[in-house]
C-alpha positions in Angstrom: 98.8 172.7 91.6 99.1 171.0 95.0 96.5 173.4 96.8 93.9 172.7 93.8 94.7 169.1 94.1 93.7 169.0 97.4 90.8 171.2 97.1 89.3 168.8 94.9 90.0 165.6 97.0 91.6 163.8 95.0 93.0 159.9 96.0 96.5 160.0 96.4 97.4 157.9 93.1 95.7 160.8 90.8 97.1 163.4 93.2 100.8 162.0 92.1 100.3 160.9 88.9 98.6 164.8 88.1 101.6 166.1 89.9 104.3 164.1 88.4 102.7 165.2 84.8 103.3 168.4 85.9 106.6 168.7 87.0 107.8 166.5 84.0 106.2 169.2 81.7 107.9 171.9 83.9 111.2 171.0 84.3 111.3 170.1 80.6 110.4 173.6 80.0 112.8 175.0 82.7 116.0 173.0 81.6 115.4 173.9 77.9 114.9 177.0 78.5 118.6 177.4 80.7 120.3 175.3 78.0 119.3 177.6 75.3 120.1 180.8 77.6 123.7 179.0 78.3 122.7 178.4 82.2 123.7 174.9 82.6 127.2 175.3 83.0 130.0 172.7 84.7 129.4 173.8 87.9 125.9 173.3 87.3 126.3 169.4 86.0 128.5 168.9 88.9 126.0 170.3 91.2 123.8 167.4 90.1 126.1 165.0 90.0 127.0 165.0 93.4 123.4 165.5 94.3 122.3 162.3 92.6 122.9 159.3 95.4 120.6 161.9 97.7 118.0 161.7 95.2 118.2 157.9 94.7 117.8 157.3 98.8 114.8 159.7 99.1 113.5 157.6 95.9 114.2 154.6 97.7 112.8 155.7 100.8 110.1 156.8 99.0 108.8 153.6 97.3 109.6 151.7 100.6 106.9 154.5 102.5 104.6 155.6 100.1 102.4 151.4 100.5 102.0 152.1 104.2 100.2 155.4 104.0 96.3 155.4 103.5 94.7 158.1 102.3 94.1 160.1 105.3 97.0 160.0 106.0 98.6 161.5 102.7 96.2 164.6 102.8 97.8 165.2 106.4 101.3 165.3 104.8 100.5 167.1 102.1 98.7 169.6 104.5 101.2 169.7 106.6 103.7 170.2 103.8 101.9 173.4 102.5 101.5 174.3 106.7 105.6 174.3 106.3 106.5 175.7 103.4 103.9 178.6 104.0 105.3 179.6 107.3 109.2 179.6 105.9 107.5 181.6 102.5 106.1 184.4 105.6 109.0 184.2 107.8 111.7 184.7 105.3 
């Protein structure tokens, strides 16, 4: 989703907003589908739960970032994001 967002050059709000539809839809998908195949255990919850004041600060951080980037700027992230995650997928 995020290479053919970027293929097609979109601004960043439709780049998020596009993105964040998708990962709604997913991850309503995904957590159904691990509640109905009993996956989402205590451990699991508590997993969460402890990972939720993380969340919050990169949130935060976030919303406090995301006014001072232009454009440019966001494809370089993003393409330097993929650049990342690419390299860790190849070297294991």
């Amino acid at each position: 989703v995020v290479l053919y967002a970027n293929a097609r050059h979109w601004d960043p709000k439709l780049f998020k907003a596009n993105l964040q539809t998708y990962a709604l839809f997913t991850g309503a998908y995904l957590i159904l589908m691990h509640g109905i195949s009993g996956n989402l255990t205590v451990k699991v919850w508590t997993g969460f739960l402890l990972a939720l004041p993380a969340m919050a600060l990169g949130l935060t951080a976030a919303f406090l970032i995301e006014p001072k980037i232009n454009s440019r700027g966001f494809n370089y992230i993003v393409l330097l994001m993929l650049l990342v995650m690419g390299i860790k997928l190849i070297l294991g």
